[in-house]
LUMMARLO-489251 format. One record per atom (N, C-alpha, C, CB): x, y, z. Coordinates in steps of 0.001 Angstrom, whole numbers, padded with zeros to 6 digits, always signed. Glycine has a CB too. Layout:
XYZ ...
***
This chain:
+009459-010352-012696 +008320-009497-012362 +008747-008462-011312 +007120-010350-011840 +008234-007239-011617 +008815-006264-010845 +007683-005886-008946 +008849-004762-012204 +008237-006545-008214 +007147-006255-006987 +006792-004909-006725 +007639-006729-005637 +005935-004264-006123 +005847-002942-005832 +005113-003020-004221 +004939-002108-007107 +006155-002557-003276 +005739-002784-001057 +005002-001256-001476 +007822-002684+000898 +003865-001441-001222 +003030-000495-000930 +002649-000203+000332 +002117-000665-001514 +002975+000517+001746 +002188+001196+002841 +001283+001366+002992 +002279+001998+003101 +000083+000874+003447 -001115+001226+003827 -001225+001820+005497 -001948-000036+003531 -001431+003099+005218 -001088+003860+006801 -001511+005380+007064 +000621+003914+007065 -001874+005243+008547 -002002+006885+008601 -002337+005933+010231 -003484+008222+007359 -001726+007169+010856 -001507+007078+012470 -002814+007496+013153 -000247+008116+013035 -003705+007598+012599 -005041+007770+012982 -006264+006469+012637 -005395+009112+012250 -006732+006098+014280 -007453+005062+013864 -008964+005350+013481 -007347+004112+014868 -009300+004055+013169 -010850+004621+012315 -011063+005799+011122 -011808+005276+013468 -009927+005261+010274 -010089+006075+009275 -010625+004672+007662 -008308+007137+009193 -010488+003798+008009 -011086+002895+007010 -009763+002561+006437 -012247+003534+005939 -008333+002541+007130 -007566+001930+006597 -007468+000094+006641 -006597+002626+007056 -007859-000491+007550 -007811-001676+007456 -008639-002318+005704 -008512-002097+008941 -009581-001485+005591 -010819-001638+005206 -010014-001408+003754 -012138-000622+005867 -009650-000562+003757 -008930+000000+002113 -007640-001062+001889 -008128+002035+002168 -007108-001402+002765 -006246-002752+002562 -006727-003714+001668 -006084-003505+003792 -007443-004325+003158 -007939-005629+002386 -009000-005349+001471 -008470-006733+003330 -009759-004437+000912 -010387-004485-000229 -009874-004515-001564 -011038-003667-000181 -008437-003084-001281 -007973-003079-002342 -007195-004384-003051 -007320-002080-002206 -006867-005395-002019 -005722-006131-001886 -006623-007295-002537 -004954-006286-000295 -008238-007490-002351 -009264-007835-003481 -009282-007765-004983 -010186-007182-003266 -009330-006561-004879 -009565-005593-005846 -008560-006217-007064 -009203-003973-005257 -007085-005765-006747 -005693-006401-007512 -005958-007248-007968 -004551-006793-006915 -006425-008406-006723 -006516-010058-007131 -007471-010169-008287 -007139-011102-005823 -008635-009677-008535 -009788-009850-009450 -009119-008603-010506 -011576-009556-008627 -008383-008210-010506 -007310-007307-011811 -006160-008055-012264 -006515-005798-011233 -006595-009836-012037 -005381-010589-012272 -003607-009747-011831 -005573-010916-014018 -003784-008782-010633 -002486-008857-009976 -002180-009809-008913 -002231-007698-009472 -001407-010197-008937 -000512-011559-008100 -000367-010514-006509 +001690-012139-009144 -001542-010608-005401 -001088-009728-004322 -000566-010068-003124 -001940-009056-003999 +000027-009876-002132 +000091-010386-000811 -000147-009169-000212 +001371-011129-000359 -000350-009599+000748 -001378-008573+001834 -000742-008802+003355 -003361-009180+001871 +000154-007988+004049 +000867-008433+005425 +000442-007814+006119 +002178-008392+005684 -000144-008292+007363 -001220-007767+008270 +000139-007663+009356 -002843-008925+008680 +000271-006089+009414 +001444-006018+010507 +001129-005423+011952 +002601-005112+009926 -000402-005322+011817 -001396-004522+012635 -001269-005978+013943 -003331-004098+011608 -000835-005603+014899 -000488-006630+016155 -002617-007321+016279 +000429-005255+018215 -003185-006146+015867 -004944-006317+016237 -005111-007310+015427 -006149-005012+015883 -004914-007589+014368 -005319-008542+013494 -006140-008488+012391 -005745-009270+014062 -006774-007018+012293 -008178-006752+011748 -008098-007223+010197 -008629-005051+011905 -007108-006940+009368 -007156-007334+008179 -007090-009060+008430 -005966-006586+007304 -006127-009729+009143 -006452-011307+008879 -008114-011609+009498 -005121-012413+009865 -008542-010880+010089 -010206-011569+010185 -010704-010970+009316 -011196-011412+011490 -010695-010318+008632 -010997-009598+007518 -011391-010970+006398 -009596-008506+007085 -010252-011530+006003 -009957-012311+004932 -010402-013888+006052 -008056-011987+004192 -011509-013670+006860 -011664-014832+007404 -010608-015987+008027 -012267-015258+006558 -008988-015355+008013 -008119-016309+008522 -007980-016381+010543 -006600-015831+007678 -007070-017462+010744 -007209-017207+011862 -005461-016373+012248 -007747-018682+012615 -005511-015961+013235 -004090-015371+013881 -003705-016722+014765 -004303-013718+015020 -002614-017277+014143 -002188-018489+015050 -000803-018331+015586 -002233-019862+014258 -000453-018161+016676 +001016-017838+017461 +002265-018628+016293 +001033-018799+019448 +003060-017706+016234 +004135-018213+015282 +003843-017639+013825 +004155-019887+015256 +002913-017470+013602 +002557-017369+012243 +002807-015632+011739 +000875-017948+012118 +003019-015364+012195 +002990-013897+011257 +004682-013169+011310 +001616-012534+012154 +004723-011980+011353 +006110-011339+010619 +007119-011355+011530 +006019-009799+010098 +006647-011476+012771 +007220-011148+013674 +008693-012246+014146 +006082-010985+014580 +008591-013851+013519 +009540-014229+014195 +010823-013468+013155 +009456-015935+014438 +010206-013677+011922 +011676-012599+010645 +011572-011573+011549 +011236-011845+008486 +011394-010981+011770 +011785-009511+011828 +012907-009785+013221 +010199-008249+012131 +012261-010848+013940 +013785-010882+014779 +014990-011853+014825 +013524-010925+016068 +014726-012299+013045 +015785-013054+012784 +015542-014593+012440 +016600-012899+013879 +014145-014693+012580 +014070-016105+012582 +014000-016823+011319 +013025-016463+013292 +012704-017726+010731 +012719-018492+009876 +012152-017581+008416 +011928-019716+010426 +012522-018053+007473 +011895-016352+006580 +010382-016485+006302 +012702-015999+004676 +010066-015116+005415 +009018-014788+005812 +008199-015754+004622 +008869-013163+005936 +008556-016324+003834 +007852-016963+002467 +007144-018334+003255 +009221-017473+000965 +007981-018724+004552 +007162-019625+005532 +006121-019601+005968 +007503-019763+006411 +005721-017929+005834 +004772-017479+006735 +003161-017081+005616 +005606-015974+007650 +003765-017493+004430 +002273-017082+003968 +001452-018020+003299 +002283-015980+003054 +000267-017394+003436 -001108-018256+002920 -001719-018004+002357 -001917-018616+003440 -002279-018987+001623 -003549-018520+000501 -004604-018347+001569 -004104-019829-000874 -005592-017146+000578 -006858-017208+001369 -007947-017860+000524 -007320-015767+001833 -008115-018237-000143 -009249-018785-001155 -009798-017753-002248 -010554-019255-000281 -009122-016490-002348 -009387-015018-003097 -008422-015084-003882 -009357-013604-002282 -009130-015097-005357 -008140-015324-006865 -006894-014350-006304 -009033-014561-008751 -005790-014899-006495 -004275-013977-006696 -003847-012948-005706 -004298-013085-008024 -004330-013688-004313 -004182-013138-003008 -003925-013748-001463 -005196-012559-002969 -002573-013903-001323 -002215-014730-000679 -001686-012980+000308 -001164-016138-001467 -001463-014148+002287 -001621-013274+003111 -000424-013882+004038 -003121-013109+003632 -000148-012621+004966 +000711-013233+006038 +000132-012947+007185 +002101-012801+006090 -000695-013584+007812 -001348-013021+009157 -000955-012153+010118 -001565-013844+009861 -001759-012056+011071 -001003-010978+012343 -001251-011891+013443 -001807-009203+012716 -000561-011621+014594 -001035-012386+015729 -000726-011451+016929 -000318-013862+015846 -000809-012077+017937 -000605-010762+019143 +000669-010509+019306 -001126-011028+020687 +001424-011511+019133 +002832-011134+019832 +003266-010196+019084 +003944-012219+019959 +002868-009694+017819 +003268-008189+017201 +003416-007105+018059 +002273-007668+016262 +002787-006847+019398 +002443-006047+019804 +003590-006028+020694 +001217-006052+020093 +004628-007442+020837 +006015-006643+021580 +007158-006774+020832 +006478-007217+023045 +006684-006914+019309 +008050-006221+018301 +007920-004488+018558 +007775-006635+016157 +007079-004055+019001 +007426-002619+019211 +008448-002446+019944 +006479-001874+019755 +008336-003187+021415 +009827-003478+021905 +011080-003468+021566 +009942-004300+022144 +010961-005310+021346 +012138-005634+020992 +012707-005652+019758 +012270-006537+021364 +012342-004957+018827 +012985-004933+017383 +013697-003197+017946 +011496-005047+015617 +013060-002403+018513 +014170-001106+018770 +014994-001773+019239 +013901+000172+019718 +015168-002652+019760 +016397-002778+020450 +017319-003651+019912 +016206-003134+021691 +017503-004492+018114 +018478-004853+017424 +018684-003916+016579 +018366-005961+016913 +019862-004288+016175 +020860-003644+015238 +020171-003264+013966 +022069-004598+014915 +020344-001736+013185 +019332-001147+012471 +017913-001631+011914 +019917-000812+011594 +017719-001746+013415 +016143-001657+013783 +014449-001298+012651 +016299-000397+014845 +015502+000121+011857 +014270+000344+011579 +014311-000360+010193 +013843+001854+011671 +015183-000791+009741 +015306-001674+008486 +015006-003266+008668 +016795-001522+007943 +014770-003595+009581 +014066-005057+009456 +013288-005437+008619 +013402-005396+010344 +012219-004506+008691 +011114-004906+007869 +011461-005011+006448 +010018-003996+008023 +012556-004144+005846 +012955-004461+004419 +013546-005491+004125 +013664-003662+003897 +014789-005779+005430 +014865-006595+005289 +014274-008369+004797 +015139-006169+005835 +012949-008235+006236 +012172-009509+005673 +011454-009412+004417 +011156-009954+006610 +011089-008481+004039 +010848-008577+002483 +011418-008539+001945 +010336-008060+001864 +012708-008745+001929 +013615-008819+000402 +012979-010166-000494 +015634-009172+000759 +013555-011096+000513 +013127-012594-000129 +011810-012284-000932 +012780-013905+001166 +010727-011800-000922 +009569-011656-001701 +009477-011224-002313 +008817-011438-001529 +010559-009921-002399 +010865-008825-003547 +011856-009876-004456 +011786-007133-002887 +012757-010513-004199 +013685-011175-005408 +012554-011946-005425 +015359-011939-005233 +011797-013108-005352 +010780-014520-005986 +010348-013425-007036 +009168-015451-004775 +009537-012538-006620 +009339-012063-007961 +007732-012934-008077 +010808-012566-009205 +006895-013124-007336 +005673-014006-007043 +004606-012775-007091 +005740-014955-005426 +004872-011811-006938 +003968-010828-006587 +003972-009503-007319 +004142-010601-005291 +002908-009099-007816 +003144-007447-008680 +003277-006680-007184 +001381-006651-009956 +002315-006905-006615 +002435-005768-005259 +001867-006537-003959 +001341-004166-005514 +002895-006087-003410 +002869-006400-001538 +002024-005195-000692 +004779-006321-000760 +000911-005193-000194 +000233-004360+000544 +000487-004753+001942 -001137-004336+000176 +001316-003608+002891 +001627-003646+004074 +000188-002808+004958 +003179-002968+004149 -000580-003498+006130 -001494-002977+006456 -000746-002303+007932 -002738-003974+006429 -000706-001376+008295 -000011-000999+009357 -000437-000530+010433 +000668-000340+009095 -000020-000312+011526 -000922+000029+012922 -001592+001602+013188 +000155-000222+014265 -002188+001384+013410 -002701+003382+013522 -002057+004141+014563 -004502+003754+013999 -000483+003624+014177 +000327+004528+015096 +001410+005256+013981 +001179+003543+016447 +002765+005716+014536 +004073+005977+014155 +004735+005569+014782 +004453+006971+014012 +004639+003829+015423 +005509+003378+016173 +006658+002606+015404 +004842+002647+017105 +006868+001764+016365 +008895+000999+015140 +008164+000135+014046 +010571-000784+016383 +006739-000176+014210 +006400-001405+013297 +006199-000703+012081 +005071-002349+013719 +005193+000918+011876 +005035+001750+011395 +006115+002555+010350 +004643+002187+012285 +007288+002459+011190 +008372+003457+010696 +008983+002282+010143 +009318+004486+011813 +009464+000727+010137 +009715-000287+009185 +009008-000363+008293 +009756-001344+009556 +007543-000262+008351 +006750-000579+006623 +007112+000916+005829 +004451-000836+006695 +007131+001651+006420 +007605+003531+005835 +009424+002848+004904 +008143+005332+008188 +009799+002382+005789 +011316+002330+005766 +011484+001094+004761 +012074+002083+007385 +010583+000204+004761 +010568-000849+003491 +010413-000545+002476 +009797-001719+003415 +008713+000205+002290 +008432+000380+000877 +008699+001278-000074 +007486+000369+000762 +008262+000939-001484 +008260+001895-001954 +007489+003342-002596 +008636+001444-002301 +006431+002982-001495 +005677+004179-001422 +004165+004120-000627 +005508+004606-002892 +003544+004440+000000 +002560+004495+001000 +001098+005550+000605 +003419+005034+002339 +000355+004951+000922 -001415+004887+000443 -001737+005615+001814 -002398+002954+000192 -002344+006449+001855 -002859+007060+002943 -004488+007458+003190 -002107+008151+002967 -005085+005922+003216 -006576+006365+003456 -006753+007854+004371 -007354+005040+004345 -008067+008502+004281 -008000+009672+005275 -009676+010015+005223 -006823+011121+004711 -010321+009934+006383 -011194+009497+006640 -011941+011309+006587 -011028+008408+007926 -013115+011670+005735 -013904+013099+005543 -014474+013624+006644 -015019+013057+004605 -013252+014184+007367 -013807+014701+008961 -012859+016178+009260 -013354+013218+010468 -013460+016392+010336 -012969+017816+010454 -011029+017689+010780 -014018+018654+011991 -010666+017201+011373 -009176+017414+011625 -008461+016109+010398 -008756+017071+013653 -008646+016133+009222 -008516+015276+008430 -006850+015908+007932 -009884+015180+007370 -006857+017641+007514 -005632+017597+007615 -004590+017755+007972 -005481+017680+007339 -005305+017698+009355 -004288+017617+010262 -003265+016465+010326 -004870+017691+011379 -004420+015274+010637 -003249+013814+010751 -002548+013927+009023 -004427+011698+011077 -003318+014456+008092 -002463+014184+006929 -001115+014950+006705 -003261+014419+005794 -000863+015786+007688 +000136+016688+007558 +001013+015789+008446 -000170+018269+007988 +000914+015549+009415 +001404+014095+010256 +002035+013153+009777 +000475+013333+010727 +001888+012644+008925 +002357+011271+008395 +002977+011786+006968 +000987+010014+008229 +002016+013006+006598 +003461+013051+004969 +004748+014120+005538 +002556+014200+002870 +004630+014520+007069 +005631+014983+007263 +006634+013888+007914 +005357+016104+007932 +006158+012875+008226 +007051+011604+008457 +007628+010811+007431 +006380+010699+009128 +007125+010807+006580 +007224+010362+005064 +008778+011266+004375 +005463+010952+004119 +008556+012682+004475 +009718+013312+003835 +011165+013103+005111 +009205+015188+003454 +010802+013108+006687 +011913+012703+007567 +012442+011887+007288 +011775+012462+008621 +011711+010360+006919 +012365+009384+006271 +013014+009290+005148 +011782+008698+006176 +012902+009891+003944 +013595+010409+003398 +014728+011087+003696 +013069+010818+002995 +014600+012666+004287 +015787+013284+004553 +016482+012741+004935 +015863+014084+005124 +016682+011217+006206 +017416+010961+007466 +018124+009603+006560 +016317+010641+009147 +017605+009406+005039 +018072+008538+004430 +017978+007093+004504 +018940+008814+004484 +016883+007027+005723 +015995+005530+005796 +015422+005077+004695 +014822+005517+006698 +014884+005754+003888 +014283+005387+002718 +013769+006209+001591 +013417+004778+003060 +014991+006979+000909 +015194+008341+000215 +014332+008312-001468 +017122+008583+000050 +013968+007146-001558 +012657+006929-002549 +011737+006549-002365 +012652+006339-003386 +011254+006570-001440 +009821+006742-000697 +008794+008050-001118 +010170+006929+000943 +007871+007910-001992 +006472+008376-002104 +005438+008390-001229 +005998+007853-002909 +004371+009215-002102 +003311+008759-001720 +002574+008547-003289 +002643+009748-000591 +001986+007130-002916 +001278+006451-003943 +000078+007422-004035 +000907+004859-003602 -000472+008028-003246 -002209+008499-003100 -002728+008822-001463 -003337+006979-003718 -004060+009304-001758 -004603+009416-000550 -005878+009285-001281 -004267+010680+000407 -006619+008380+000241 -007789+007612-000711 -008416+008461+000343 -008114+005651-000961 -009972+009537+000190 -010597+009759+000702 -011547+008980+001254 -010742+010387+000287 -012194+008985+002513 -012650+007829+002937 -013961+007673+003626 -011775+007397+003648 -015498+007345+003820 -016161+007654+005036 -016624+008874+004211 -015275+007816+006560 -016882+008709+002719 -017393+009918+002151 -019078+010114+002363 -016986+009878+000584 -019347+011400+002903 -021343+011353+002864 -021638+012872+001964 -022377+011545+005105 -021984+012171+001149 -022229+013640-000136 -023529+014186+000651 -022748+013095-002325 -023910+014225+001537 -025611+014434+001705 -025178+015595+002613 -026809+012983+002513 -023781+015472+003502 -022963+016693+004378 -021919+017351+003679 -022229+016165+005684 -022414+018496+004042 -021458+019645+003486 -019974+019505+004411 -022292+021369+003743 -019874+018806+005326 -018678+018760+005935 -017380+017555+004741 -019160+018093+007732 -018421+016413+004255 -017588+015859+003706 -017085+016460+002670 -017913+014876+003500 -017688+017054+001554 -017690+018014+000530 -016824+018959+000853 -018904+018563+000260 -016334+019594+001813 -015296+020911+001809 -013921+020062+002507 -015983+022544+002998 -013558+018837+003289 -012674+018291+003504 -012297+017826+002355 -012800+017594+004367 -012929+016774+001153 -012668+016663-000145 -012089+017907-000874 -013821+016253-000716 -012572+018872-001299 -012155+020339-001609 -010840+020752-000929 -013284+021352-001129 -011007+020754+000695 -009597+021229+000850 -008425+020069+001008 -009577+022151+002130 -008459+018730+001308 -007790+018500+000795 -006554+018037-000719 -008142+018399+001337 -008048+018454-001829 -007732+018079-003227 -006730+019341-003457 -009172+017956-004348 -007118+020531-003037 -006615+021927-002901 -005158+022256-002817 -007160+022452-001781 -004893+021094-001606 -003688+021243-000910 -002939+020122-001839 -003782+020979+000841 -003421+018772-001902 -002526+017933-002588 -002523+017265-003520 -002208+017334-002126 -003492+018361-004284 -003730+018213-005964 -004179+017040-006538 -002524+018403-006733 -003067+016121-007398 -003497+015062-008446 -002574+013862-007314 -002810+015389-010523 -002241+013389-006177 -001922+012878-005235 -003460+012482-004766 -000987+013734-004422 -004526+012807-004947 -005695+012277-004403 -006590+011476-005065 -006334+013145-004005 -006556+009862-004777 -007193+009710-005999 -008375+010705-006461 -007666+008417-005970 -008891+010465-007679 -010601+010670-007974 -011521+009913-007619 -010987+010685-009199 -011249+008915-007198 -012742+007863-006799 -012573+008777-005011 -012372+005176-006848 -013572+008820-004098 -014024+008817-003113 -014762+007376-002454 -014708+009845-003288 -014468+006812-001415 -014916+005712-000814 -016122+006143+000080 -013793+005043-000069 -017733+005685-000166 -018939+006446+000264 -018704+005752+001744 -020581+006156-000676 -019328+006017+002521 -019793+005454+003884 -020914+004486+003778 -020255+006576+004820 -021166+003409+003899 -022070+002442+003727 -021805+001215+004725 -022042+002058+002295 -023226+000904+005341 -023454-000266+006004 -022393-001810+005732 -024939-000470+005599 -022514-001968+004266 -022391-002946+003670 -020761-002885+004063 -023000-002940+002186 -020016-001896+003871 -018267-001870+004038 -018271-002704+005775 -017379+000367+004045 -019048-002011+006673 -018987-001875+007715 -019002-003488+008420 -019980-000891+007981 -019994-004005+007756 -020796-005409+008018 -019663-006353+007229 -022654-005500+007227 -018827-005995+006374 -018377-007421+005291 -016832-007965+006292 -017781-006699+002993 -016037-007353+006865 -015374-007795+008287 -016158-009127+008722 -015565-006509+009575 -017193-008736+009526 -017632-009441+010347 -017801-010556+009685 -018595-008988+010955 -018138-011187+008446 -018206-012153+007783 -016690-013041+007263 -019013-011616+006800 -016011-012226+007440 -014502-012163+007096 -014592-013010+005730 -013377-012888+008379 -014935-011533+004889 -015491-011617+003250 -014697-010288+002770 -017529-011469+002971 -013970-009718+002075 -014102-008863+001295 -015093-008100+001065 -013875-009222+000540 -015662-006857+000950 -016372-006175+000084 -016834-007173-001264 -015487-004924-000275 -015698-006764-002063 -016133-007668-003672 -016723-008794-003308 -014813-008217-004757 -016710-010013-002787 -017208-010728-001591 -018399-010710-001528 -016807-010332-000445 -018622-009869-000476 -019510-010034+000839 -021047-008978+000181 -018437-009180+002637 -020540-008562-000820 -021874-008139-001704 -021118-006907-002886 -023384-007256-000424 -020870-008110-003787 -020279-007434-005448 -020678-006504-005919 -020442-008102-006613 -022420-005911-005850 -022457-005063-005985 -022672-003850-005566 -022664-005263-006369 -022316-003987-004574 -022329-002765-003241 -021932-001645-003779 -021299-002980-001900 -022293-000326-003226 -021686+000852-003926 -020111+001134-003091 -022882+002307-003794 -019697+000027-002107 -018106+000312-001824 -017389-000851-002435 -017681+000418-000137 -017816-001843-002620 -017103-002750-004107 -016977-002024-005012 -017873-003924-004830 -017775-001432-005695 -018115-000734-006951 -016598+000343-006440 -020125+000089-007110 -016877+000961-005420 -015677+002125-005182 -014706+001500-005384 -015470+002849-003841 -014228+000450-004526 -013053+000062-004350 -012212-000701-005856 -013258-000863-003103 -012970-001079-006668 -013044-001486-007576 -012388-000533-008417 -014144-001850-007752 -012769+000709-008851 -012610+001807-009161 -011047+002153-008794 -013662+002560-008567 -011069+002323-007207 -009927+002832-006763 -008563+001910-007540 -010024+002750-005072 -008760+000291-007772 -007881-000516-007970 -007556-000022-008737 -007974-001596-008072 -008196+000289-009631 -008295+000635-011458 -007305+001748-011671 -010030+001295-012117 -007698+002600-010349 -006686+004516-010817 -005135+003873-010320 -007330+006668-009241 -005019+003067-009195 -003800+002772-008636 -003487+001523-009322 -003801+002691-007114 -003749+000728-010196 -002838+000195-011157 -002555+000864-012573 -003289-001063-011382 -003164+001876-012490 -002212+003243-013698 -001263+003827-013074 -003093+004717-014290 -001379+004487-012114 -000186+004644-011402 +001054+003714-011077 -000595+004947-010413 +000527+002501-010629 +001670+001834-010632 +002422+001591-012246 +001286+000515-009892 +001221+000892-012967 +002267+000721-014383 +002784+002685-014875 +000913-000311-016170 +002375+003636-015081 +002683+004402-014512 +003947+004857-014334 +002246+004203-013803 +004525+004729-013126 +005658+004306-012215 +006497+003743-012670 +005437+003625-011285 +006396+002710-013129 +007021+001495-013744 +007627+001972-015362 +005732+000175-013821 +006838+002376-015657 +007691+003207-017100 +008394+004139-017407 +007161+003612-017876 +007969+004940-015988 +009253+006380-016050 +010665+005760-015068 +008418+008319-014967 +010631+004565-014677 +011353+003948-013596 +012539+003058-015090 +010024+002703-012227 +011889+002587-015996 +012224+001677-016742 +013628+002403-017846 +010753+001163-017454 +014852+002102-018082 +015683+002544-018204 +015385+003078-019951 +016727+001639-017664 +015286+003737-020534 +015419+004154-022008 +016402+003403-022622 +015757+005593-022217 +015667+002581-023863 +016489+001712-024400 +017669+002641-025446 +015497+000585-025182 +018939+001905-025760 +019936+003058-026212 +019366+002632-027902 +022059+002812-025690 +019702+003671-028457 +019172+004090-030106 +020094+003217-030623 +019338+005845-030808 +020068+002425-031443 +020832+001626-031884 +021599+002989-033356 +019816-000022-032303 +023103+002170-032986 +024004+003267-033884 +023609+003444-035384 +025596+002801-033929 +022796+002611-036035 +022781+002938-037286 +022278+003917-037862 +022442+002233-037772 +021175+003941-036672 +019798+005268-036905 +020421+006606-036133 +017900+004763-035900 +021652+006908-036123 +022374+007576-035109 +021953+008870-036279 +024232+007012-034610 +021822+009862-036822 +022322+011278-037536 +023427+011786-036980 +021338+012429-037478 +024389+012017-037745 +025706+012672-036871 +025017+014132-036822 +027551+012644-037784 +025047+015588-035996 +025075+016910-036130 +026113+017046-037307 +025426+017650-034771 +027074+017010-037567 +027869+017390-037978 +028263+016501-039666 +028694+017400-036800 +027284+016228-039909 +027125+015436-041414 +027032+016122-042201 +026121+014606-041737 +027201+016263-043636 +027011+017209-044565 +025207+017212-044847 +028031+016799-045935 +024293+017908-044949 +023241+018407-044918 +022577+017337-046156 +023343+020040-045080 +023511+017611-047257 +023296+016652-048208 +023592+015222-048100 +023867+017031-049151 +023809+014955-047225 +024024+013290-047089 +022763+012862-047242 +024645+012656-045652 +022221+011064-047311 +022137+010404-047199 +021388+010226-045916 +022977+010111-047549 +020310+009825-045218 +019862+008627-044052 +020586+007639-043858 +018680+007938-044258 +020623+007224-043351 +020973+005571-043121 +019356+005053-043355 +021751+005081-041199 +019371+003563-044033 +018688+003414-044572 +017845+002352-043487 +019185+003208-045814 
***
């Protein structure tokens, strides 16, 4: 089975990235995809999200500085085909001390290799900190391509110019020279303001068919299903941001299979069915 490390990120907080994580990371699971979901956010918000607790030891952080691997570290949450690796606080001094081992910003690929060979998972969703710090620039530097919720507000493309210009550095500097972007999920949408409506517009403008088509509305219900540490799909199925997110799963597992087929090597023509150019006109097919 082919895994696919997806980035969930943008260095701006309160844009509904936690939120687009763990929903989408729902979403997969009830699309019979096999998901894991790594809460690399030191805050924790996606593991209370999924109702788990953050228990010292438990999350990415002792791999990333070498310790026991990371397949130790994960858990089911009770959500069909969605197993998690928590966050806990001490994330918050791998910002530290991971700059300071030996190619640093490749750890994080490192600890996912092991998950990438099991082969347990269609896709790994990395939830990441609302920074561009070392934890940030490892999930960039792991995957193979990054989701950029972006929340319908006035300096929207600004931070988006931010992070897909970090996106191509990593590339150029050869940290991770097949690195995409999967999408940008618009986010915190209110059709009732003309402000959300022309940020939609200009950013579709600027980055075309890179955006999904679903829009994620602004609603109580997204806001409230955290606190229950429920999912959306969850915490009320038929909500009009289940219903979104639902949607969204749907456009980003075409893309991924997608992906997966222009990635997939062209099988060679077997010689019989070969036509030489250079055959007499009157020949024969092969039969």
């Amino acid at each position: 089975m082919n895994t696919r490390i997806i980035a969930v990120a943008n260095q701006k907080g309160g844009v509904g990235k936690t939120t687009t994580a763990v929903s989408m990371a729902a979403c997969l699971g009830e699309n019979h995809y096999s998901t894991l979901l790594v809460d690399l956010d030191p805050q924790g918000n996606a593991t209370s999200a999924l109702g788990q607790e953050k228990l010292t030891g438990g999350s990415v952080y002792n791999t990333l500085m070498g310790g026991t691997s990371l397949l130790e570290a994960i858990r089911p949450t009770g959500y069909p085909n969605l197993d998690l690796v928590p966050s806990e606080l001490d994330l918050a001094a791998a910002e530290l001390h991971v700059a300071k081992l030996e190619n640093y910003l490749l750890r994080l690929r490192q600890t996912l290799h092991p998950i990438r060979e099991s082969g347990r998972y269609r896709v790994v969703l990395v939830d990441c900190p609302p920074s561009l710090g070392i934890l940030t620039m490892n999930a960039l530097a792991a995957a193979d391509s990054v989701l950029i919720p972006l929340q319908c507000e006035y300096f929207a493309l600004e931070g988006l110019t931010v992070i897909t210009g970090m996106v191509q550095k990593l590339r150029d500097a050869g940290a991770n020279p097949s690195l995409v972007i999967e999408g940008i999920v618009m986010t915190m949408y209110d059709g009732r303001t003309n402000l959300s409506q022309q940020v939609v517009s200009d950013v579709r403008s600027h980055y075309g068919a890179a955006v999904f088509e679903t829009v994620v509305p602004r609603t109580v219900r997204l806001g409230e299903a955290p606190s229950f540490g429920k999912p959306i799909t969850v915490y009320d199925s038929g909500s009009l941001g289940a219903l979104a997110y639902r949607q969204l799963s749907d456009e980003l597992i075409c893309r991924i299979e997608a992906r997966m087929t222009a990635e997939s090597p062209t099988p060679a023509v077997p010689q019989s069915t070969v036509i030489s150019h250079t055959s007499d006109t009157t020949g024969t097919m092969p039969g």
